[in-house]
N, C-alpha and C positions, 0 to 999 in steps of 0.2 A: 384149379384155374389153369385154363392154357393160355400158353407163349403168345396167342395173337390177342386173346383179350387183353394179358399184362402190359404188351407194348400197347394196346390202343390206350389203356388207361393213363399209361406214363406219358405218352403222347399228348392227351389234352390236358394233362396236368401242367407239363411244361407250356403247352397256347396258353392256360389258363393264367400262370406266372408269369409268363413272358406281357401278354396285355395288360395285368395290371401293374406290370415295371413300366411298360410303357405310357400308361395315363398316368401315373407317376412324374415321370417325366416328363411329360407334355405339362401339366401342372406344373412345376417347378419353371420349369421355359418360360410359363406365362406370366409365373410371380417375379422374372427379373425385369426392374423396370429398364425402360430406356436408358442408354447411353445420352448425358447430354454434356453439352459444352462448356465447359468453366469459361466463364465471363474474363475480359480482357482485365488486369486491375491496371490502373495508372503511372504513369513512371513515378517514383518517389520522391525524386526533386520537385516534381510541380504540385505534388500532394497537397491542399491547404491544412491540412491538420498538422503535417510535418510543420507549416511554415509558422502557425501557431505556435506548437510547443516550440519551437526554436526561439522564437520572439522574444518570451518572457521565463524567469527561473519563479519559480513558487518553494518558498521556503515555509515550514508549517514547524509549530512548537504546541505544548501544552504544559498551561502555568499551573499552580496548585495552592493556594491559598489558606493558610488556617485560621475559621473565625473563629477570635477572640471573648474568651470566656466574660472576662472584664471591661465591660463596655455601658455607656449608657443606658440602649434600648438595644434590641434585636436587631433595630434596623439598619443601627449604626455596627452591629456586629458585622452583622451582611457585609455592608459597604465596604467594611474594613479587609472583610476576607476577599470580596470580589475585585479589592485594588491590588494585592497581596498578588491575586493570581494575574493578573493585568499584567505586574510589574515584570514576576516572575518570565510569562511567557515572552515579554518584551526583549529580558535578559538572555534569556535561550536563542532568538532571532539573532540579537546581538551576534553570540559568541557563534556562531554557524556562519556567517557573514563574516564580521572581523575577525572573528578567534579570542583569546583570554590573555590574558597577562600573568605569568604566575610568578609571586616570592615567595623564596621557602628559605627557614634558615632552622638549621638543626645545635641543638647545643646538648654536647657531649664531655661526659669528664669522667676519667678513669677508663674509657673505652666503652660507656655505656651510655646510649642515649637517656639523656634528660627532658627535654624538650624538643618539642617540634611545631613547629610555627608558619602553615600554608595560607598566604592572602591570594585571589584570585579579584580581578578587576577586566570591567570590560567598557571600553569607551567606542557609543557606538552609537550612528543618527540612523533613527529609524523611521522613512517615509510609509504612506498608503499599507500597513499593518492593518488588519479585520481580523476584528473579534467575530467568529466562527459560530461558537455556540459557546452556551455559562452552564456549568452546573453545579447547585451550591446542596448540599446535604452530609447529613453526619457530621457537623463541626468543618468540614474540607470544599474548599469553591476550587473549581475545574474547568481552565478559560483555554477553549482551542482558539488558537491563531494563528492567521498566516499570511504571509508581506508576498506583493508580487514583484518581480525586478528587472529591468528590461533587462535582457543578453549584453545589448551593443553599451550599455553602459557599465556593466559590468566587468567589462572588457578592459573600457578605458580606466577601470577605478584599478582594476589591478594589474596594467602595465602599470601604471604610476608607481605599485613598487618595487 
């Protein structure tokens, strides 16, 4: 082989390579979409969603209920466990809101705990609570609930102490 064929042959080799980088390319160019504009969002003070959440606090519990083996009929088991859980989740809203009251008194002699003695109390008025959804199976009722509470009164409840 001579010098002017091998350079012609390297020659279209490289046209050859070179066009197909460049449709390539051009292909790639065409799969970029447009540039477009990100939309303006709103200032966040005048948001109405902000002004929603702000308005009200949403407290949520879930009670849990055990029905009772010993009961008249089933239905009265039911009822029993789904007050159970009622009560329950009533008392978790409570303590999230007010808070707990805790005694505890420990009785020690010789330097050895003997007894220990923890009551836990909650006093606590609970408006517009919704019961969520119930679910009773396995011997266990499972009551979601959750109280909605204005901001601006909440406010006032707990400067007052």
């Amino acid at each position: 082989m001579n010098r002017s064929k091998f350079a012609t042959m390297v020659f279209a080799a490289l046209i050859a390579i070179g066009s197909v980088g460049c449709a390539k390319k051009n292909e790639v160019a065409m799969e970029v979409p447009p540039v477009v504009k990100a939309p303006e969002l709103p200032d966040e003070k005048v948001s109405p969603i902000a002004a929603v959440e702000e308005k009200e606090i949403i407290i949520r519990a879930i009670g849990m209920g055990v029905i009772p083996e010993s009961s008249m009929s089933p239905a009265q088991a039911l009822a029993m466990g789904k007050r159970a859980a009622i009560a329950d989740a009533y008392r978790q809203i409570g303590e999230k809101i007010y808070g707990i009251k805790i005694n505890a008194t420990d009785t020690i002699k010789d330097m050895v705990t003997k007894n220990t003695t923890i009551r836990t109390e909650v006093n606590a008025l609970i408006r517009n609570a919704n019961i969520e959804e119930t679910v009773c199976k396995d011997g266990l009722c499972q009551v979601s609930m959750e109280a909605k509470i204005d901001r601006e009164i909440w406010k006032r409840f707990l400067a007052a102490y």
